[in-house]
C-alpha positions as CSV (number, residue, x, y, z in Angstrom):
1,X,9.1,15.5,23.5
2,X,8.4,12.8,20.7
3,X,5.6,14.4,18.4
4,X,3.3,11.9,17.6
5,X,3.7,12.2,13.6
6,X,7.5,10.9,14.7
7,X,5.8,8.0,16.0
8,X,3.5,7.7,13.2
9,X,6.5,7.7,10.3
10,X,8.5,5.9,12.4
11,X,5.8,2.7,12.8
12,X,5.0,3.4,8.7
13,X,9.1,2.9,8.0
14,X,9.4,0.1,9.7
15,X,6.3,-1.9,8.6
16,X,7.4,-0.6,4.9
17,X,10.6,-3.1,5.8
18,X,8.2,-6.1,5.7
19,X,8.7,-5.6,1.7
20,X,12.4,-7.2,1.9
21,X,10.7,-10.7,3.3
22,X,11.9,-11.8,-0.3
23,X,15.1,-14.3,-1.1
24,X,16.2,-13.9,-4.2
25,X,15.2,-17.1,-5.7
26,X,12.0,-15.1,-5.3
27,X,13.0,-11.9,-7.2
28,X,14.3,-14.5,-10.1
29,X,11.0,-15.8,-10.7
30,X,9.2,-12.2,-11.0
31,X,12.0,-10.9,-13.3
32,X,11.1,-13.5,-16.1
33,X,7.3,-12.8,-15.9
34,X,5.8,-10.9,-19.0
35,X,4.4,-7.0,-18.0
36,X,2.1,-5.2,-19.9
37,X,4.1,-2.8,-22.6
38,X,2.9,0.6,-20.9
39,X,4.0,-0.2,-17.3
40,X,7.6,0.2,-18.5
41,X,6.7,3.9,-18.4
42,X,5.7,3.6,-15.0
43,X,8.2,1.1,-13.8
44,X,11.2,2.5,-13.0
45,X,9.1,5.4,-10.9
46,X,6.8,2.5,-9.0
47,X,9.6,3.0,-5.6
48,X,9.2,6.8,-5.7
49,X,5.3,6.7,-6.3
50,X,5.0,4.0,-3.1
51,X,7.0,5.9,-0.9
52,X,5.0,9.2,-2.0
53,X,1.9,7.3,-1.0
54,X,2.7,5.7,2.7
55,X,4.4,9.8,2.9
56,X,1.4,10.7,2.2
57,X,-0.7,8.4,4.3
58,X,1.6,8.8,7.3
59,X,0.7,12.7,7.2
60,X,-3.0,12.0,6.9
61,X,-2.7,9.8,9.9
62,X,-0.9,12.2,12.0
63,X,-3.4,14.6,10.8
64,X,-6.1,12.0,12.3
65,X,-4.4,11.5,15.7
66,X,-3.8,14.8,16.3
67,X,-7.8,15.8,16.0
68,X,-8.4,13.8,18.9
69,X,-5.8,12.1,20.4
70,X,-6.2,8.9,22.4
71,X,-9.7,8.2,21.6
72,X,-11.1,4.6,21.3
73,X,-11.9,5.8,17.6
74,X,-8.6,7.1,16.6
75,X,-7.1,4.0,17.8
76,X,-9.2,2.4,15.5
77,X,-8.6,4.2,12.5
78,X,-4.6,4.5,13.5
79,X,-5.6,0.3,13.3
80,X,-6.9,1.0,9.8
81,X,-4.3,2.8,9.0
82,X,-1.4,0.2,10.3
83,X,-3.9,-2.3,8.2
84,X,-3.6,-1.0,5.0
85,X,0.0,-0.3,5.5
86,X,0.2,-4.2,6.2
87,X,-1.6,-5.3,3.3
88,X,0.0,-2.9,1.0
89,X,3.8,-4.5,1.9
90,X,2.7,-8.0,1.9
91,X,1.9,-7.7,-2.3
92,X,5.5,-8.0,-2.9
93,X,6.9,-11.0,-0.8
94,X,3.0,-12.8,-0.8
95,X,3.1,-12.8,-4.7
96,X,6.9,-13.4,-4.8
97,X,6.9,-16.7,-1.8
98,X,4.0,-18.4,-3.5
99,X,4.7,-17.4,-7.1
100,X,1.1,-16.4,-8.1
101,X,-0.2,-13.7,-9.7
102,X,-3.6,-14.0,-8.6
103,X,-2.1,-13.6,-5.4
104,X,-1.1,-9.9,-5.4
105,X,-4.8,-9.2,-7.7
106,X,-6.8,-10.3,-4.2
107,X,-4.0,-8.0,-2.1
108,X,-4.2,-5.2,-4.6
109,X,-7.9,-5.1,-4.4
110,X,-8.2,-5.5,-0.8
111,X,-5.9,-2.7,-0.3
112,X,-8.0,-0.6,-2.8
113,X,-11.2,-1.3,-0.4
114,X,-9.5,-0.6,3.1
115,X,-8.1,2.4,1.8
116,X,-11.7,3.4,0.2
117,X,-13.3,2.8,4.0
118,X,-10.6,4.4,5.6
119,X,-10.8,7.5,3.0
120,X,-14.7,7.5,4.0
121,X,-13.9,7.2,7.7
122,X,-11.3,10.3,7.7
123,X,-13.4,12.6,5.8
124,X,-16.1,13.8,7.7
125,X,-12.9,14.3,11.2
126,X,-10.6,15.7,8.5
127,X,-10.3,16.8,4.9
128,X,-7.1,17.2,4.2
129,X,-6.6,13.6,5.8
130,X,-8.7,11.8,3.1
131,X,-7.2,14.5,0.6
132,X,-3.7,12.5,1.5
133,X,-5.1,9.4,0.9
134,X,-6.0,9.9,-3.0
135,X,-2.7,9.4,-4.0
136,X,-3.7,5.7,-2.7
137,X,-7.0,5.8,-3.9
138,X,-5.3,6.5,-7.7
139,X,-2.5,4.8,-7.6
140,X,-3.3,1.2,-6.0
141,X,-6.3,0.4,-8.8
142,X,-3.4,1.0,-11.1
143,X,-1.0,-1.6,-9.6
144,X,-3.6,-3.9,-9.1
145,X,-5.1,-3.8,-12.8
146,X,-1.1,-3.9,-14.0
147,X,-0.8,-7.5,-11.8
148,X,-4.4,-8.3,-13.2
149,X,-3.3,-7.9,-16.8
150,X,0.4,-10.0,-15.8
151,X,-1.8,-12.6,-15.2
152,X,-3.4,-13.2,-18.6
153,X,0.4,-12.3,-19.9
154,X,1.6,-15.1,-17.5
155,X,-1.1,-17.5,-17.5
156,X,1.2,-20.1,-15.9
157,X,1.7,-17.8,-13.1
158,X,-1.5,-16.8,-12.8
């Protein structure tokens, strides 16, 4: 029998693929931009922190589906869930394809409020849900400030 948290990490892997909608004309542009001196530190981890997070979220959503499975309201947050998934990927090729800074700023901060409505959604079905989310909730005002600063770095990019 096919447990639904197999479902669950299956549908966050594959919508985590949406990231490679990049050509590498694309990836040229980015590597030339100007970052911020102290996201070196974090760069090189930035892949393992991501996949910690949608880890992460993919538990709290089983966690979610499993409380009460089926209902019109879990569909809706497994929705919210698939949303912020969707948003979340489409920073990278959004901001890469149209070469704009801003760009990933508007993604970055609409992931951070999705995932702050979600976290406020889970918490009274489940705490340990919206525990799983925080790793979101920390790290995502991070990325977002970090393309924020790129932009006054880059301004012509911006």
């Amino acid at each position: 029998m096919i447990k639904s948290w197999m479902v669950i990490v299956g549908i966050t892997f594959l919508v985590s693929f949406g990231s490679f909608f990049i050509k590498p004309r694309d990836v040229k542009w980015a590597t030339h931009l100007r970052l911020p001196k102290w996201l070196v530190v974090f760069e090189p981890a930035i892949p393992v922190i991501w996949n910690l997070i949608f880890l992460s979220g993919a538990i709290s959503a089983s966690i979610i589906w499993d409380k009460d499975p089926g209902s019109l309201k879990t569909w809706l947050l497994m929705a919210t869930y698939l949303l912020l998934e969707v948003v979340t990927v489409t920073y990278i090729p959004a901001t890469l394809r149209l070469r704009n800074l801003s760009v990933g700023t508007i993604i970055g901060g609409a992931g951070l409020i999705v995932a702050i409505l979600l976290t406020l959604s889970v918490l009274p079905i489940s705490s340990s849900a919206a525990a799983l989310l925080i790793p979101y909730l920390v790290w995502s005002p991070i990325g977002t400030y970090s393309t924020w600063k790129m932009t006054q770095l880059n301004p012509d990019a911006a």
